[in-house]
Structure formats: C-alpha cells, structure tokens
Steps between C-alpha positions, in 0.01 A plus 500: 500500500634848395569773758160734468523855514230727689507884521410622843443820674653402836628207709567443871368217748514407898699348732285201683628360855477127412745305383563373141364108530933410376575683768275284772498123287874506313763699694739158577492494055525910489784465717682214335472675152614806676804327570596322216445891343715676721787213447508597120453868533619641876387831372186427584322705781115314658367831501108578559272537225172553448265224268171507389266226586254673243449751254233710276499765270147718496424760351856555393622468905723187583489436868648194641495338850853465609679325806849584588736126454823462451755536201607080530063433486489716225801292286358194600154552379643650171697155507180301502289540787275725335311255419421342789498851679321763226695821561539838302783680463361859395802672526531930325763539188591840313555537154741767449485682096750678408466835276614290210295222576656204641363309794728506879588090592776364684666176538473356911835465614673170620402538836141456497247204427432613155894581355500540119150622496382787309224704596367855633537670839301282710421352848269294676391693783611495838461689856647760332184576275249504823262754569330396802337219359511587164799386208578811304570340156562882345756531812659207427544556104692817630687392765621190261595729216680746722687174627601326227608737299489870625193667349252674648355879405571662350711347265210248472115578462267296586210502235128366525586196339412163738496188394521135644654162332395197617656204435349211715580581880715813403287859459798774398315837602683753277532837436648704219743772593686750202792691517638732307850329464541300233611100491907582539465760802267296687717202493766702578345580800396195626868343452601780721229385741613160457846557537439707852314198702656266744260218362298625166209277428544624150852411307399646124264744369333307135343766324197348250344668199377173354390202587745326294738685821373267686664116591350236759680666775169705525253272589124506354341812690785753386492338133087596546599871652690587246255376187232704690750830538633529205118476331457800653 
C-alpha cells in the first residue's frame, strides 16, 4: 500500500496516563531487543517518547491520543511488535524550499538507530513537546528543525501549508517553510551547523529538486512528500 497524502489545517493530540499495553504485557522482550540494540550501536540513548495509541483527522484537525514510553519500546515495536501491540508513531517533519527550489533533507548520522537514512527535520515527540497535557506537534516541527540543522525565523518562514503522510503506523505531520536563500547558502549553513555540534543527528545536507534525487535511503513517506511538494 502506497504512503497517502492528506492536506490538513492543523495537528496536535494528548498525553493519556495509562500505559502503552507493550509497556505492561512485553517489557522482558522490549528489554532484550533493547539490548541486543545498544550492543550494535552504543550511541543509543532509551529516551522518553510519546506514541499514539490512536489517531483521526476531522475536519482537517489530526488529534491523536498519546502516552509517554520509552525510546527501546518504540524500536522494538517498529521491529515487529506492532503488530501484536497497534501503535502510531505521528511524529512533525519540516520541509525546508529554498529560493531556487530545492527541498532541505539530511542523511542521520552513524550514531543513531536509523544511520544512512535520508529524510527531513523530524522527531517523534517527547517531554519536550508538552503543554500541560497537550503534544504541541507545531512546537515540535520547530524545535526539531532548529536542532538538526539551525533554522528557525527568520531565515525560515513558516507558510500555511500542512500536510500529513501516512504510511501504515507512521503519520509525518509536515509543514512547509521558504527561505529566501537559495539551495548552495542553505547547505552552507547547515554544514556549519553540523560542523559546530558535539553529537549532530544530521551528518549531510541532500538537497532534492526531483524525484529522480531521490535513492532508497529515503524511505516511502519522504519519496510521497516530495511527489506531493513539488506538484505544487
């Protein structure tokens, strides 16, 4: 099943007390796979994140219910347990265009649990994007951007431009943001950005104008975002 694309006006969801049902019924397996993880990638870090246990758009409006797990539940459901365990990872993702018209990815660095992949500025959430009880997707798309690579306003606008991929469990809420540099200044700045972090989560900027730019190293929902941006 292709990755489907839906324009929406706005997306954000709450935080729920109860426990994911991994969380209560598998944590011996999410620990063992947690392990086995962290043994071929020490970088690792079992941070908390928030996952949706379900998720709507109406009227244009996503809203999710999410509960705050952990990093190593999150990998192993993406490993698998998903399907004993239906979880959603609605997670925010900007789409940076240049003045000339290329599209802002960059490659994860060795360090994390996807190396080698290409994609946007993205994040699932975490305690980080709390507001009271609610998950501020918008803040998070920010925060994320500003993180990974260094832009924020004004050098980057954000415009009125929402949408969401879904692609099975994953919903990528994004958000298209111009500037007024064009392709080789903006990846100029980003290297720079790169370049002064202790632990970049970012290693290369990949600048798109095509889809024929693009290589497996994106996977499905970025190959979907980009059809659907440069249409317009």
């Amino acid at each position: 099943m292709s990755p489907q694309v839906v324009p929406t006006l706005s997306f954000g969801g709450r935080v729920e007390p109860e426990y994911l049902d991994a969380d209560l019924r598998s944590s011996a397996a999410i620990a063992a796979h947690w392990a086995r993880a962290k043994a071929g990638n020490s970088g690792l870090f079992n941070g908390r994140v928030m996952l949706a246990s379900s998720v709507e758009i109406v009227g244009g409006r996503l809203e999710a219910r999410f509960h705050e797990t952990g990093y190593s539940t999150y990998l192993w459901l993406r490993a698998g347990g998903n399907a004993a365990y239906p979880t959603w990872n609605v997670f925010s993702a900007a789409a940076v265009v240049t003045s000339d018209g290329a599209v802002l990815l960059g490659r994860m660095a060795p360090h994390t649990a996807t190396a080698g992949q290409i994609y946007f500025p993205a994040g699932t959430p975490d305690r980080d994007d709390l507001v009271g009880d609610r998950v501020d997707l918008e803040g998070s798309l920010a925060r994320e951007l500003m993180e990974e690579t260094g832009l924020g306003q004004p050098i980057v606008r954000p415009t009125e431009t929402r949408f969401v991929v879904i692609d099975r469990s994953l919903y990528a809420c994004m958000r298209r943001f111009d500037t007024d540099l064009d392709a080789a200044t903006l990846a100029g700045r980003v290297e720079a950005h790169f370049s002064s972090e202790e632990r970049s989560e970012l290693d290369r900027v990949a600048l798109v104008r095509s889809m024929a730019d693009l290589t497996d190293a994106s996977p499905p929902y970025v190959h979907a975002a980009i059809a659907y941006l440069l249409r317009r």
